[in-house]
C-alpha positions as CSV (number, residue, x, y, z in Angstrom):
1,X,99.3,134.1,86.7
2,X,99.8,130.8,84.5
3,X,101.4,129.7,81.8
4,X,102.0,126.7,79.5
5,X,105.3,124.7,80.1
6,X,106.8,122.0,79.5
7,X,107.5,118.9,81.8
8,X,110.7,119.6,82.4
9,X,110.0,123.2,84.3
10,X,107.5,122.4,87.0
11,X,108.6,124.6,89.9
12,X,110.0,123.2,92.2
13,X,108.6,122.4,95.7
14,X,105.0,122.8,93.3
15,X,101.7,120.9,95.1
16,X,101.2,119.2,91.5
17,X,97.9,117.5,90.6
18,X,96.8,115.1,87.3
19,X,94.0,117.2,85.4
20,X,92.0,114.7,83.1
21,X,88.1,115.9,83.3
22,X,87.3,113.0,85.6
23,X,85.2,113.1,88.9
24,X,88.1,111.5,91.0
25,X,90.4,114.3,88.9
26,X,87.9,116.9,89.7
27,X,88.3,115.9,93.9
28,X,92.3,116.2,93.3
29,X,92.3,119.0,92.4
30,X,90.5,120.3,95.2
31,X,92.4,118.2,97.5
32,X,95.3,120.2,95.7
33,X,94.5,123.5,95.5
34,X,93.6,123.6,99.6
35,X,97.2,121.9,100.2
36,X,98.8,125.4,97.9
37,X,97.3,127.3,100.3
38,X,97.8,125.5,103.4
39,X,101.7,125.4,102.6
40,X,101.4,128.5,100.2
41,X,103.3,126.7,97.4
42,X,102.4,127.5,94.0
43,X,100.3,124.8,92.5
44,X,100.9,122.5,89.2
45,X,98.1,121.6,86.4
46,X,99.2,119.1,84.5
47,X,97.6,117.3,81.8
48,X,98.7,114.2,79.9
49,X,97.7,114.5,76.1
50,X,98.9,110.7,75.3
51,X,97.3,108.6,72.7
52,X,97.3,106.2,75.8
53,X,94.5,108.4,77.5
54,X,91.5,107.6,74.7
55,X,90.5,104.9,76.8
56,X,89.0,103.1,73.6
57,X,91.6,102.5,71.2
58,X,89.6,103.4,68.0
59,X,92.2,105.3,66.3
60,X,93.9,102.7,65.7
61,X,91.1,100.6,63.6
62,X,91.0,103.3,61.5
63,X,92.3,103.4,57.9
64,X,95.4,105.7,57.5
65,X,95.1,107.3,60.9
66,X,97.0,110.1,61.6
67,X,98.7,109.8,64.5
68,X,100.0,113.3,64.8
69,X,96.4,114.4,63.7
70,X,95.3,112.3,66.9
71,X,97.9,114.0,68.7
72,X,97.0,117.7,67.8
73,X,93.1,117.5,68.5
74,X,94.4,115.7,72.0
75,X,96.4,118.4,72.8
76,X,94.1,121.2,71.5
77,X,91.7,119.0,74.2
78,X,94.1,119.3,76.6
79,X,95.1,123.3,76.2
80,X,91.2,123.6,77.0
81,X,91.1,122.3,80.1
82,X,94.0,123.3,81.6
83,X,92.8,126.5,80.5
84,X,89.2,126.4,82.2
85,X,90.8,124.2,85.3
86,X,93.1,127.6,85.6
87,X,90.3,130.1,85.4
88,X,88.4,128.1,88.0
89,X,91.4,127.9,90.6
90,X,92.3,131.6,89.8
91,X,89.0,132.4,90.6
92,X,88.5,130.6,93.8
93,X,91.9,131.3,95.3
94,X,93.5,134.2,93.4
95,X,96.6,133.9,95.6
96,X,98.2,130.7,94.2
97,X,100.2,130.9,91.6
98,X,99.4,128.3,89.0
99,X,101.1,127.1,86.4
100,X,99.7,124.4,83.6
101,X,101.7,121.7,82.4
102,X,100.4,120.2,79.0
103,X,102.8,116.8,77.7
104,X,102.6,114.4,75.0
105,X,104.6,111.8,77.3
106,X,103.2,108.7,78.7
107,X,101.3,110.1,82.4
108,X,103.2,107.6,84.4
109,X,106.6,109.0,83.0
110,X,105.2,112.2,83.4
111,X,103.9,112.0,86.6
112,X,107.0,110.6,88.1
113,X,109.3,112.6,86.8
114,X,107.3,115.7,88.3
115,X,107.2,113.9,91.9
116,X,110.8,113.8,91.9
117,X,110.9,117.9,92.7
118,X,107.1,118.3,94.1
119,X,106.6,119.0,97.8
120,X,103.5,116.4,96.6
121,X,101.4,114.7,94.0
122,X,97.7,114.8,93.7
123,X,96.1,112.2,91.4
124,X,92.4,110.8,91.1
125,X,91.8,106.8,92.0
126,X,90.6,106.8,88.3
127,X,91.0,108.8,85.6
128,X,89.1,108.1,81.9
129,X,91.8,105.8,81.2
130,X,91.0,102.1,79.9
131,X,91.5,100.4,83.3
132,X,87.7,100.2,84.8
133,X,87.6,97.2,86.5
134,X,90.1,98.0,88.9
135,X,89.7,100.0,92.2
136,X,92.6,102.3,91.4
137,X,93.6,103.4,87.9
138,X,96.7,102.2,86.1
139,X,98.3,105.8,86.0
140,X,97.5,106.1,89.8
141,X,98.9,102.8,90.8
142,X,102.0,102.9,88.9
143,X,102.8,106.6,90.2
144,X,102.3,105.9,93.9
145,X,104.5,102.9,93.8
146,X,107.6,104.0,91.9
147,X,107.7,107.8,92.4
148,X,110.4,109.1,94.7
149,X,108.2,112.1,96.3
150,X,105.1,112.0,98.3
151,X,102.0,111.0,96.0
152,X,98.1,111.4,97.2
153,X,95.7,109.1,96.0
154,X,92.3,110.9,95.9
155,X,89.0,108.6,96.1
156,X,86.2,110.0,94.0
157,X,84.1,110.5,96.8
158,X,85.2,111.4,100.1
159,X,84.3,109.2,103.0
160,X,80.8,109.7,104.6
161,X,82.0,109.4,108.4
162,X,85.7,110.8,108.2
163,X,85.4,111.1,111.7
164,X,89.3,109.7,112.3
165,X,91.5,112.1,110.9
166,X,94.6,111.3,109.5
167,X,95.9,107.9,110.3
168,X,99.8,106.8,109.5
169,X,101.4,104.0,109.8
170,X,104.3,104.2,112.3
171,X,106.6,100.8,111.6
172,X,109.3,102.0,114.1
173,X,112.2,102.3,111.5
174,X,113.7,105.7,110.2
175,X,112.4,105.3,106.9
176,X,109.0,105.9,108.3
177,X,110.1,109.5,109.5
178,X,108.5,111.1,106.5
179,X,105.2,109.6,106.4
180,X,105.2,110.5,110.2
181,X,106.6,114.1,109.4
182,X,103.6,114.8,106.8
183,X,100.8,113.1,108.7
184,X,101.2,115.5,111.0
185,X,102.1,118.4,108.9
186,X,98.7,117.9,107.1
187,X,97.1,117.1,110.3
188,X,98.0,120.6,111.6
189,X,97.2,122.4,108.3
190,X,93.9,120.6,108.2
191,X,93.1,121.1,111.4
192,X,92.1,117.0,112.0
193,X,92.8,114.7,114.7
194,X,96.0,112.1,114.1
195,X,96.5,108.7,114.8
196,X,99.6,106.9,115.1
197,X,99.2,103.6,114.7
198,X,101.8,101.1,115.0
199,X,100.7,97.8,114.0
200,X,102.7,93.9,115.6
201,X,102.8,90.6,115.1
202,X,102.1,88.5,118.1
203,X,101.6,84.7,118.2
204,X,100.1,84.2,121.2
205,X,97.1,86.5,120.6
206,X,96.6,85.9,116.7
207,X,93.4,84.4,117.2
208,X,92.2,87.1,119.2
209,X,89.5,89.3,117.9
210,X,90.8,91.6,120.1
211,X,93.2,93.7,118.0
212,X,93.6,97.2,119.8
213,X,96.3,97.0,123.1
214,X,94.5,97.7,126.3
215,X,95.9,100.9,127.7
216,X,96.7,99.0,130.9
217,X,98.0,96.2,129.4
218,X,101.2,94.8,131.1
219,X,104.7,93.5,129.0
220,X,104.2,95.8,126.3
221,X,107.1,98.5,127.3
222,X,109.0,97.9,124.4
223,X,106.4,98.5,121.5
224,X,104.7,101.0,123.5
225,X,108.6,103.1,123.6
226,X,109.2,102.6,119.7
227,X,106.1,104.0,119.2
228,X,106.3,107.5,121.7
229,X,110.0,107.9,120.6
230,X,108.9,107.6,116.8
231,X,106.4,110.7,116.9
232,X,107.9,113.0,119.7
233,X,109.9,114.6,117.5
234,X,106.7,115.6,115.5
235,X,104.7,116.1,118.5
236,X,107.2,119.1,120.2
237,X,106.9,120.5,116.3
238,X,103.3,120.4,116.1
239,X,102.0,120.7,119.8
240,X,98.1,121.4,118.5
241,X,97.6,118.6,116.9
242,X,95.4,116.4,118.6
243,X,97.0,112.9,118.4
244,X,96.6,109.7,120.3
245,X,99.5,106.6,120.0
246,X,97.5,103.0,119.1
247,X,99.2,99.6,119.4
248,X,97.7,97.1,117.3
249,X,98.4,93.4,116.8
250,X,97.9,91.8,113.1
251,X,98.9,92.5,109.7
252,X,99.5,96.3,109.2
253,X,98.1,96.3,105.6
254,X,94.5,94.9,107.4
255,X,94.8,97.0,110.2
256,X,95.6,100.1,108.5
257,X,92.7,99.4,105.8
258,X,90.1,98.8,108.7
259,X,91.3,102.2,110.4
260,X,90.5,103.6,106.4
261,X,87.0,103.2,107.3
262,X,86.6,106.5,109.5
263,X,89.8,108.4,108.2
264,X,90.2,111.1,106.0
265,X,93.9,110.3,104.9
266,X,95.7,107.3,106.3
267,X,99.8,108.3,105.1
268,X,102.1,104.8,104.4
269,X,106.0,104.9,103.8
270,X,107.4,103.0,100.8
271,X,110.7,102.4,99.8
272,X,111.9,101.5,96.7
273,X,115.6,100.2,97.2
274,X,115.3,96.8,96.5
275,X,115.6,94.6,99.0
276,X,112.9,91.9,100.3
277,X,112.3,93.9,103.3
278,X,111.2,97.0,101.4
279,X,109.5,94.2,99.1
280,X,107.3,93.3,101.5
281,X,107.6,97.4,102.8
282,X,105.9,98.5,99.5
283,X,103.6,95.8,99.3
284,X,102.2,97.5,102.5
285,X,101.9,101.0,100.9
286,X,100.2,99.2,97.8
287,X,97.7,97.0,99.3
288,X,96.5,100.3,101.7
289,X,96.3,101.9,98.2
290,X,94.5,99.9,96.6
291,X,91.8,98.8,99.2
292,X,91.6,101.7,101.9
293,X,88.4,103.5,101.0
294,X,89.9,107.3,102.0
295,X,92.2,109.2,100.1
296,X,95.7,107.7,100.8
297,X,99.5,109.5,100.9
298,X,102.7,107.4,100.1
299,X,105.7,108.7,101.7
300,X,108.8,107.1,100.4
301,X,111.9,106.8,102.5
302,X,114.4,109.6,101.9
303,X,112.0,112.5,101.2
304,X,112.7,116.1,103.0
């Protein structure tokens, strides 16, 4: 079953995913679709028929455009795929129960207002937006840093030697309890191995090139507590997931984009509350999203 809705009624608790006609779009939605039947959670098409999402500007060199002309053959553009994106999913997993979401708003309004109630948000690294020369798309970028629900940023192709699993990054504060919580949720669902990697500073060894803590390495009791005591509680609730506990020293956004190379997912907190500490907190989660080469999940602080 599907319909067409507006913004405003997503379901909530939907698995919702960006749907532009784009290859990274195309690997969302997958990514998406697997996730609603994982979780069995209905599943959210949503398609953003804004004048922004031409790409080329042209309309507006034209004499006497009109912009609700512009508007209706983008939408009439947009109907259409949601349509045929439907039919496909309906097809391939007749269980879920999809709904299609077509909007005239600007996609990063639209996109975070939907996060706000969505168990999660699936969107492509790029869509067929203007923004080329960056890594990750302006829609993308603007959505996993702001939005106040967990948002999935899907590479266009996956990884060739995914080997690592899920990686997340444990920082040893509450606020990372989420991120922790759906790492291994999705390591569970997914059946993949988990790393939790908890990534510290250390003077004395900064010029090592040593960056991975020794398993019998002494004076490290501490660090080696904050991390067990951050992911038992995940551990007694998801007992088959296979999971080992790393200590690292360095930057975490370096470390965590060097353990991107062999990952599947790596899953980063953010928090958005203003102070310098979730500054420098979010300027984590964007850096791994912007330069990690697997698909990457930001958690903010606060979600269920």
């Amino acid at each position: 079953m599907s319909s067409i809705s507006s913004p405003t009624t997503i379901t909530p608790g939907s698995i919702v995913v960006g749907v532009d006609g784009s290859a990274s779009s195309t690997r969302a939605l997958d990514w998406a679709v697997r996730q609603a039947v994982l979780e069995h959670r209905p599943l959210a098409l949503v398609h953003a028929a804004h004048l922004g999402v031409t790409g080329d500007g042209l309309w507006e060199t034209v004499p006497g455009a009109e912009v609700s002309r512009v508007l209706e053959d983008l939408a009439a553009t947009g109907r259409a795929l949601l349509a045929d994106t439907a039919a496909r999913v309906r097809d391939q997993e007749p269980s879920v129960e999809v709904q299609e979401v077509l909007s005239t708003d600007d996609p990063r309004d639209l996109f975070l207002g939907g996060a706000a109630t969505a168990a999660m948000t699936a969107l492509g690294s790029r869509g067929l937006g203007p923004v080329k020369s960056l890594l990750l798309g302006s829609v993308s970028l603007a959505v996993s840093k702001h939005a106040t629900g967990p948002v999935v940023i899907v590479r266009e192709t996956a990884p060739e030697a995914a080997h690592g699993g899920v990686v997340v990054d444990v920082d040893g504060t509450a606020d990372s309890v989420p991120a922790i919580g759906m790492a291994y949720r999705t390591a569970a669902f997914r059946s993949l191995p988990l790393t939790a990697l908890h990534v510290f500073w250390d003077a004395v060894h900064r010029d090592s090139e040593e960056h991975t803590v020794r398993d019998d390495e002494a004076g490290l009791g501490d660090v080696r507590a904050l991390l067990s005591e951050s992911v038992v509680a995940m551990q007694e609730q998801y007992p088959e997931v296979d999971d080992r506990l790393v200590l690292q020293r360095g930057f975490r956004d370096r470390q965590l984009i060097r353990a991107a190379e062999t990952a599947a997912l790596v899953v980063v907190g953010a928090r958005h509350r203003g102070r310098i500490d979730d500054f420098l907190h979010a300027s984590v989660a964007a850096t791994v999203v912007e330069h990690a080469r697997c698909d990457v999940a930001v958690v903010p602080a606060g979600t269920p």
